[in-house]
C-alpha positions as CSV (number, residue, x, y, z in Angstrom):
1,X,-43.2,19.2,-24.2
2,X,-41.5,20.7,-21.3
3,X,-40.0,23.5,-23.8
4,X,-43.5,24.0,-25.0
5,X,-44.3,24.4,-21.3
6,X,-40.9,26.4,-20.5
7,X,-42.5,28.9,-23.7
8,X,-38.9,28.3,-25.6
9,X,-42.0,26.9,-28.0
10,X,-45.2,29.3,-28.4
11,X,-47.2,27.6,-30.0
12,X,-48.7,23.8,-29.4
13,X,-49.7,23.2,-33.3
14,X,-45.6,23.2,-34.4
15,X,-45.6,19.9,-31.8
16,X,-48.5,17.8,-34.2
17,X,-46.5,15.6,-36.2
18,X,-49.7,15.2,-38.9
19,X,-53.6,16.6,-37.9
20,X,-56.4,14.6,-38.2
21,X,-57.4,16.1,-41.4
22,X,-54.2,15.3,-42.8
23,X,-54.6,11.7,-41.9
24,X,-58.1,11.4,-43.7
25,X,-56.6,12.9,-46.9
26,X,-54.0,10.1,-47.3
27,X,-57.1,7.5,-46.7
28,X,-56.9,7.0,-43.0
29,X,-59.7,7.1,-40.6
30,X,-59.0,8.4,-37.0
31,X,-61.0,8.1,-34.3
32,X,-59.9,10.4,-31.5
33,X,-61.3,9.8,-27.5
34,X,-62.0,6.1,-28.6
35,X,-60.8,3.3,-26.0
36,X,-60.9,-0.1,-27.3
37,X,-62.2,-2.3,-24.2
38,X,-60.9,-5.1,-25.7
39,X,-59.5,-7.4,-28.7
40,X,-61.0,-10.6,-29.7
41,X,-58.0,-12.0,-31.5
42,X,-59.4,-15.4,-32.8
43,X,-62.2,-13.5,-34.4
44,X,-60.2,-10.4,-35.2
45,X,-62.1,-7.9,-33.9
46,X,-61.6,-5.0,-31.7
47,X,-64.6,-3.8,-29.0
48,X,-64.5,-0.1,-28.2
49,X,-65.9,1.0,-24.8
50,X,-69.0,2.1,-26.9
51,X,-69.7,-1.8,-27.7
52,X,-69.0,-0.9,-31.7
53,X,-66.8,-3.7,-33.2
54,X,-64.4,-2.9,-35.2
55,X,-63.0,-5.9,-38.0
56,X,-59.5,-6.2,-38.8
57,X,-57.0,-8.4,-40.7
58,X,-54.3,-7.2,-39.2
59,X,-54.0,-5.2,-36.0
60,X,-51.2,-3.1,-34.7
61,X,-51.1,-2.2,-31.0
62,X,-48.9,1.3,-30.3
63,X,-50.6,1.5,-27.0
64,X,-47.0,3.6,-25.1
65,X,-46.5,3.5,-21.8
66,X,-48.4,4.3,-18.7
67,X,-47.1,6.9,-16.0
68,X,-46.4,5.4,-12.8
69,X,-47.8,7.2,-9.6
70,X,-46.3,6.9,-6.1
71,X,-48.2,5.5,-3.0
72,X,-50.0,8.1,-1.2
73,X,-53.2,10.2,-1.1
74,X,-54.0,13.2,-3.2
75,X,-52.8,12.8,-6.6
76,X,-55.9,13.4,-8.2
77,X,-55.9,17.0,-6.5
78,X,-56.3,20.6,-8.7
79,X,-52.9,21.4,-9.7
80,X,-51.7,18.0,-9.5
81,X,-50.1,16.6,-12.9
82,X,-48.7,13.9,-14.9
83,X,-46.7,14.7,-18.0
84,X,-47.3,12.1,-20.9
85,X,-48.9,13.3,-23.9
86,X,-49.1,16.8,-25.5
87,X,-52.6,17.1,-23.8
88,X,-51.1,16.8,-20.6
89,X,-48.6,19.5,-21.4
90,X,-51.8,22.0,-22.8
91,X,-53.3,21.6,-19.3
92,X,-49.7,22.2,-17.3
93,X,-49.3,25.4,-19.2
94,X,-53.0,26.6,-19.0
95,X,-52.7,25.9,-15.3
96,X,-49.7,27.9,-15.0
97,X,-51.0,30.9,-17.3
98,X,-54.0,31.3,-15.1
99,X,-53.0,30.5,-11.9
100,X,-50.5,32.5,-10.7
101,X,-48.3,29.6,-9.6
102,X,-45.3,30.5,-7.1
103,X,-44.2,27.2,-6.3
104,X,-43.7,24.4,-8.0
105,X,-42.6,20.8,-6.9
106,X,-41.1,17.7,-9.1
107,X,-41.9,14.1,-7.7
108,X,-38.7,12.2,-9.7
109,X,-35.7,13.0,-10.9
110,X,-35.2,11.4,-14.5
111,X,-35.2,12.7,-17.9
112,X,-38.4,14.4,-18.1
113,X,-38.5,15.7,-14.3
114,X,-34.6,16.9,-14.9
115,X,-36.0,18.9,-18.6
116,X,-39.2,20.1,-16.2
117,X,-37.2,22.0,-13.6
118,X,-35.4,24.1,-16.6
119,X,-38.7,24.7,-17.8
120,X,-40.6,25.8,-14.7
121,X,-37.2,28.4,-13.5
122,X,-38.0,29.3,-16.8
123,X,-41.1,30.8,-15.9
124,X,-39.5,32.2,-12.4
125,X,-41.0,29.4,-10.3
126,X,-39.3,28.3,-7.4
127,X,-38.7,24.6,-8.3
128,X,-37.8,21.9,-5.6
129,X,-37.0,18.7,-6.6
130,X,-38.4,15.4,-4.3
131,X,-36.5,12.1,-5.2
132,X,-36.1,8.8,-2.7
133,X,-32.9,8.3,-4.2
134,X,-29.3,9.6,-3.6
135,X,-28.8,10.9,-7.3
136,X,-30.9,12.3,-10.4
137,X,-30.9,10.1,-13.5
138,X,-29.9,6.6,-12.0
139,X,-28.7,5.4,-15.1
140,X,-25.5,8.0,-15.0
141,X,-22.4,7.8,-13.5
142,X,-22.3,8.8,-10.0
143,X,-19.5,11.7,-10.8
144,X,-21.7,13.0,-13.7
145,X,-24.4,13.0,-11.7
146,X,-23.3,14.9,-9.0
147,X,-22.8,17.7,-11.7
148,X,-26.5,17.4,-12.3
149,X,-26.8,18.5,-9.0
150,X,-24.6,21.3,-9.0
151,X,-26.1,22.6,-12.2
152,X,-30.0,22.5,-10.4
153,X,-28.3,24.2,-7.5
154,X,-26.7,26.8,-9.7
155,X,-30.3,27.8,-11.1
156,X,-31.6,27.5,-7.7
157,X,-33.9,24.3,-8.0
158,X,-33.7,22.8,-4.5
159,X,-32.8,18.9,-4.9
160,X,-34.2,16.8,-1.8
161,X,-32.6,13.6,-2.1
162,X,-32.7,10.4,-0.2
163,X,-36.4,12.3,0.8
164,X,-39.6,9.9,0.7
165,X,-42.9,10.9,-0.3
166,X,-46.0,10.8,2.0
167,X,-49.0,11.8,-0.1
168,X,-50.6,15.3,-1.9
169,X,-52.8,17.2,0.9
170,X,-54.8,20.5,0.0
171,X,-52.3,23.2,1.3
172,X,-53.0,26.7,3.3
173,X,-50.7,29.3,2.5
174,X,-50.8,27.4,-1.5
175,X,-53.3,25.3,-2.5
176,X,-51.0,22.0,-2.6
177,X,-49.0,21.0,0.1
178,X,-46.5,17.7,-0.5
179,X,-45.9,15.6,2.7
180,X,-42.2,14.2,2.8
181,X,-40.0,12.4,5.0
182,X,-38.2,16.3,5.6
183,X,-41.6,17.9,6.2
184,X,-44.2,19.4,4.4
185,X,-43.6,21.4,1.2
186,X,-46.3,24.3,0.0
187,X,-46.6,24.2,-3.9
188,X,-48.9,26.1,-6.8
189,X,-48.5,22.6,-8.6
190,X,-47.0,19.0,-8.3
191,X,-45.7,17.1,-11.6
192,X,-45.3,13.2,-11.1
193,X,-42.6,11.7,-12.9
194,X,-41.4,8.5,-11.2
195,X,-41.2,6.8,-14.1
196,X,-43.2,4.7,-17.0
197,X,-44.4,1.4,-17.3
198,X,-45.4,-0.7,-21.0
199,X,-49.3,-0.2,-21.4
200,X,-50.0,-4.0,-21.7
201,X,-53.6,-4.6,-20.9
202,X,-55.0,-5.7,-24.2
203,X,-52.0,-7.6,-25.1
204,X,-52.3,-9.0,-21.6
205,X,-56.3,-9.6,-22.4
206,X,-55.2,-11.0,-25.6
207,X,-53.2,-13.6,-24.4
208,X,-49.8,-11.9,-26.3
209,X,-46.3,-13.3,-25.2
210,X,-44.5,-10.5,-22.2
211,X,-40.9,-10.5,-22.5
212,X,-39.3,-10.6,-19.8
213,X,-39.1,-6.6,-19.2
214,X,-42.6,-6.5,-18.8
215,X,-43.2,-5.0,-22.1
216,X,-44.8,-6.5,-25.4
217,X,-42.1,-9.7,-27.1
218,X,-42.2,-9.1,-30.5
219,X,-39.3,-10.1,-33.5
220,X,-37.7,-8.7,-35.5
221,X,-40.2,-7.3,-37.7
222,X,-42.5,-6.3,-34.9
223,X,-44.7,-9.1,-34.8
224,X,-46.0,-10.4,-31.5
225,X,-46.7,-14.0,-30.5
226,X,-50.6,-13.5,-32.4
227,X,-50.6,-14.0,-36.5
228,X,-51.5,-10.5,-38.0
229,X,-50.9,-9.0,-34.6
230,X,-47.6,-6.3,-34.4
231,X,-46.6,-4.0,-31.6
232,X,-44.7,-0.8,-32.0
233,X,-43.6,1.8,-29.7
234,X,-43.4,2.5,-25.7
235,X,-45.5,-1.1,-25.1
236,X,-43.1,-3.6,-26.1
237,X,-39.4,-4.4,-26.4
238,X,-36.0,-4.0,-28.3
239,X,-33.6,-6.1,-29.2
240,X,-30.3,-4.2,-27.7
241,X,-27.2,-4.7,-30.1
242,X,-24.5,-4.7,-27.5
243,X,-26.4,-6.6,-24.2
244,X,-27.3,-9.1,-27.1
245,X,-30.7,-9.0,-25.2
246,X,-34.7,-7.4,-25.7
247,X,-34.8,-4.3,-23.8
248,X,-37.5,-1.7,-22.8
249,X,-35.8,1.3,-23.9
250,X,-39.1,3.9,-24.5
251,X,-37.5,6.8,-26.8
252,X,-39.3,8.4,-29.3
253,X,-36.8,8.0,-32.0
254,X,-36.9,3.9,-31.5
255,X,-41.1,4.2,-31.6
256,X,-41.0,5.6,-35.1
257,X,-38.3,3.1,-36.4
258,X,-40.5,0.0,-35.3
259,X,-43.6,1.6,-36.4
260,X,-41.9,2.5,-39.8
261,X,-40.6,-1.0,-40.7
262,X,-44.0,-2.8,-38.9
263,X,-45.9,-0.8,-41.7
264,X,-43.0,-2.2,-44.6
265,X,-44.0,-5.3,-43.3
266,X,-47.5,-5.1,-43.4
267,X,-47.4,-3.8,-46.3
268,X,-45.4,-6.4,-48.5
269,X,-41.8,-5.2,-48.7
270,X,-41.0,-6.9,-45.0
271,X,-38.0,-5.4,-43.2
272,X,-36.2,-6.1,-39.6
273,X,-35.5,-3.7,-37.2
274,X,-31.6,-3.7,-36.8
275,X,-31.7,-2.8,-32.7
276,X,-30.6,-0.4,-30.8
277,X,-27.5,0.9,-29.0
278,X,-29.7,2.4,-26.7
279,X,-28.4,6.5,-27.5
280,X,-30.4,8.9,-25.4
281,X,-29.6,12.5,-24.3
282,X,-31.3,15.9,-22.3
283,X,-30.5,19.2,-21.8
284,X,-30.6,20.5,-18.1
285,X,-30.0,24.1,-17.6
286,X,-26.6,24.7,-19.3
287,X,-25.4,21.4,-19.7
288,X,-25.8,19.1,-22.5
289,X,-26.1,15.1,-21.0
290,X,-26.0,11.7,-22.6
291,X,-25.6,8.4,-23.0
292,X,-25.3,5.0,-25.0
293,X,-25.0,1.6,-24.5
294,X,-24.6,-0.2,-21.4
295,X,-23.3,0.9,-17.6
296,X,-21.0,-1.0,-15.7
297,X,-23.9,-2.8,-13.8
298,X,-26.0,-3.2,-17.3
299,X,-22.7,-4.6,-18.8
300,X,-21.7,-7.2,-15.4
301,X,-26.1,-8.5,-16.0
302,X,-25.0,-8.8,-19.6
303,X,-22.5,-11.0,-19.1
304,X,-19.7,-9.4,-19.3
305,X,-16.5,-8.4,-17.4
306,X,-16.6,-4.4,-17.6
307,X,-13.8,-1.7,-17.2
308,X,-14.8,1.8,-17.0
309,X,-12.9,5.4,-16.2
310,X,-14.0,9.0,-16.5
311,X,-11.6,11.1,-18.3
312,X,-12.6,14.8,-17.7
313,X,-11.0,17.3,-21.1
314,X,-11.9,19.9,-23.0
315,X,-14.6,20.5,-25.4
316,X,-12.7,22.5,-28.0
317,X,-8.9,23.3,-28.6
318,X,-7.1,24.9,-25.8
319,X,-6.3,28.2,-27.4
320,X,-9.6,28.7,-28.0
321,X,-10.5,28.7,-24.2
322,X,-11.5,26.0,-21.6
323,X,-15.0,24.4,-22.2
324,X,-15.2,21.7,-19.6
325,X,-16.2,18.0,-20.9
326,X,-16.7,14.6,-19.0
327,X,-16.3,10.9,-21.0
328,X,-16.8,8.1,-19.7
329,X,-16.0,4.8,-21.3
330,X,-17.3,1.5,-20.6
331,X,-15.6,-1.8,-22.4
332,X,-15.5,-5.3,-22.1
333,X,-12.2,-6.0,-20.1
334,X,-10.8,-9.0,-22.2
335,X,-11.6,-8.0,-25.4
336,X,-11.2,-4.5,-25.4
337,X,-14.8,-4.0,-27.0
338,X,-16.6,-0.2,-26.1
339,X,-19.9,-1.6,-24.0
340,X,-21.0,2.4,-23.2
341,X,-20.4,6.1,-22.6
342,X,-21.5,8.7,-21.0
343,X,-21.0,12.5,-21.6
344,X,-21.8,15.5,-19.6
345,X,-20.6,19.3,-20.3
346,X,-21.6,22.9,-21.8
347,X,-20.7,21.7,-25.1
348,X,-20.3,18.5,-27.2
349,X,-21.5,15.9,-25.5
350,X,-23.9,15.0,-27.9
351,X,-21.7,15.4,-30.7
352,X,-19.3,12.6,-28.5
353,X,-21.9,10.2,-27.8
354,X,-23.5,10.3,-31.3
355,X,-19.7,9.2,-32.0
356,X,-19.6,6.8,-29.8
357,X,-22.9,5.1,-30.6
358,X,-21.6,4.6,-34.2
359,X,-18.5,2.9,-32.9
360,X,-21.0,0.7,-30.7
361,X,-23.1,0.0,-34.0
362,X,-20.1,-1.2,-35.8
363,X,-18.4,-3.3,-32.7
364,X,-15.1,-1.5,-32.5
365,X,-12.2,-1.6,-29.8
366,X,-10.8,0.9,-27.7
367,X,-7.9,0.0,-29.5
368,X,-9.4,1.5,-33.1
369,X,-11.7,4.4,-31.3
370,X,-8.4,5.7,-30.2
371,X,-7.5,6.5,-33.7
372,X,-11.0,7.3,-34.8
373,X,-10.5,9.8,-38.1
374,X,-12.6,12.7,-36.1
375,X,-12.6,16.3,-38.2
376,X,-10.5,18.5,-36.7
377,X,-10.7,22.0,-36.0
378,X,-9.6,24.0,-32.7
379,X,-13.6,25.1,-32.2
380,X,-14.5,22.4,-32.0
381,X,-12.1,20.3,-30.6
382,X,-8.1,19.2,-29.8
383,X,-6.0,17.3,-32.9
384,X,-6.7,14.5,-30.1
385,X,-10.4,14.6,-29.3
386,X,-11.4,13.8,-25.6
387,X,-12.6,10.6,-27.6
388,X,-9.3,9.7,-28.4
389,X,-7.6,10.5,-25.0
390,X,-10.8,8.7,-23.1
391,X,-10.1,5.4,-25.3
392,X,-6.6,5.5,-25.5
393,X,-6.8,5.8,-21.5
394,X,-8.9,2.7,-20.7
395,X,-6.8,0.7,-22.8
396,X,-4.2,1.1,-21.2
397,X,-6.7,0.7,-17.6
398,X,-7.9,-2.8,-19.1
């Protein structure tokens, strides 16, 4: 959504993954601006807002995740936005197409906020950043996301850190003005993105099991703690492959898994989801960023003694030039098992950590991943990729 909003994509219709229409020719009824007020599970039934009752045998709850707001007046001001759905992103961009806007400001500094600043510079806006924090994306290594940093700065986004946030007043010289601990900031619009929490209330109402992440507990096959009753998607949890543990890890690609193999399930030909490494990646300006498995912190809750290092190399073979690329590794210390990476740089990061997060599927060592079989070819990397020097490295660390 935040290239659709950026206009690297034109047109809104190429983001529908299937129309209604399409829905109703494969036998399935949608009923769009309904709210179910709530679930009657003993009876199965579901109430809609409207009082209509709708009969089920089995029910599926794909109820996402709610946005979180800060404390503080004026967040339901004109100009003031939240960024969740694709309807959310229509209104952002029909704001911005008929408003002029000058100024914009981003409350947060994860993913979506970090994507949003590209997108708004994009569009020549003067972009500052507002986050109570020291460093974007918390998650990431303090070193790669200092570079973060320097990548906003380089594309002039401002990036107020350590900066708390006071409320949303109307504004004078722009119609928004954001109150901070540094001072007021003018702005054409505000986007809010601190964050996401499970939408739970009708699991909640229904009485469902809430793991201990705050999300929906379901097993293995998506079922939650209800017969007939399955959750899928940004409400409930994951079981995480290296942590050993049920995560809330909301990413789009884990949503259609669970909702794929709730649906086998349903439908007679059961199947278990196989977990997570927990792989995840953005783009920020002209840096590719990402991530699996667990940090050192994630890995110490998990149990485990951790060892990590950052091993800064290059992208591609030397006589083909310099391209700049951070590794870092993560591994249990006394067995030597990869817990996690992290990759930042202009090029093949992604390409790393995809890597990587097979290693973390399959359990290896740092001991094997140092002698991965990796194609080779000087564009796109060294006869020893920065996977093999960054493994081969923290061995010898542990």
């Amino acid at each position: 959504m935040p290239y659709y909003i950026g206009d690297v994509i034109r047109d809104e219709r190429t983001l529908v993954a299937r129309t209604p229409e399409k829905f109703r020719e494969a036998g399935i009824e949608v009923r769009l601006e309904s709210t179910v007020a709530a679930v009657d599970a003993a009876q199965g039934r579901a109430r809609l807002t409207t009082g209509e009752l709708l009969p089920y045998d089995v029910l599926v709850l794909a109820t996402g995740a709610e946005s979180r707001l800060p404390a503080g007046p004026g967040f339901d001001l004109p100009g003031v936005f939240l960024l969740k759905n694709l309807a959310d992103a229509i209104r952002i961009k029909a704001h911005l197409n008929r408003s002029a806007c000058r100024k914009a400001v981003v409350i947060g500094a994860g993913f979506i906020g970090m994507e949003m600043c590209e997108a708004l510079r994009d569009r020549g806006m003067e972009t500052t950043v507002v986050h109570r924090g020291d460093l974007p994306v918390a998650r990431w290594d303090a070193e790669f996301a200092r570079e973060i940093v320097a990548a906003l700065e380089r594309n002039g986004v401002a990036f107020l850190a350590d900066t708390e946030l006071h409320g949303i007043e109307a504004g004078t010289s722009c119609p928004l003005t954001v109150m901070t601990s540094r001072g007021p900031i003018e702005a054409d619009l505000v986007l809010v993105a601190v964050g996401i929490a499970p939408n739970v209330t009708l699991a909640r109402g229904m009485g469902l099991r809430i793991g201990a992440t705050g999300a929906i507990g379901v097993d293995a096959q998506q079922r939650t703690s209800a017969p007939n009753v399955y959750a899928v998607g940004d409400c409930c949890e994951v079981y995480h492959r290296v942590s050993g543990r049920w995560a809330y890890l909301p990413l789009g690609d884990t949503a259609n898994k669970q909702g794929r193999l709730a649906g086998r399930t349903i439908g007679g030909r059961p199947a278990a989801h196989p977990g997570v490494v927990g792989a995840q990646s953005f783009k920020i300006f002209e840096l590719e960023t990402a991530a699996t498995g667990l940090n050192e912190a994630e890995a110490r809750q998990a149990g485990f003694d951790p060892v990590g290092d950052v091993f800064w190399g290059n992208a591609i073979a030397g006589p083909f030039g310099k391209r700049k690329l951070g590794l870092k590794l993560v591994a249990d210390r006394a067995s030597g098992k990869l817990l996690g990476a992290q990759a930042i740089g202009e090029t093949g990061a992604v390409g790393r950590i995809n890597t990587l997060s097979a290693a973390l599927w399959s359990g290896l060592t740092l001991d094997e991943i140092g002698y991965l079989d990796l194609a080779y070819a000087p564009p796109f990397g060294g006869a020893w990729d920065v996977i093999h020097h960054a493994a081969q490295r923290l061995q010898r660390k542990r």
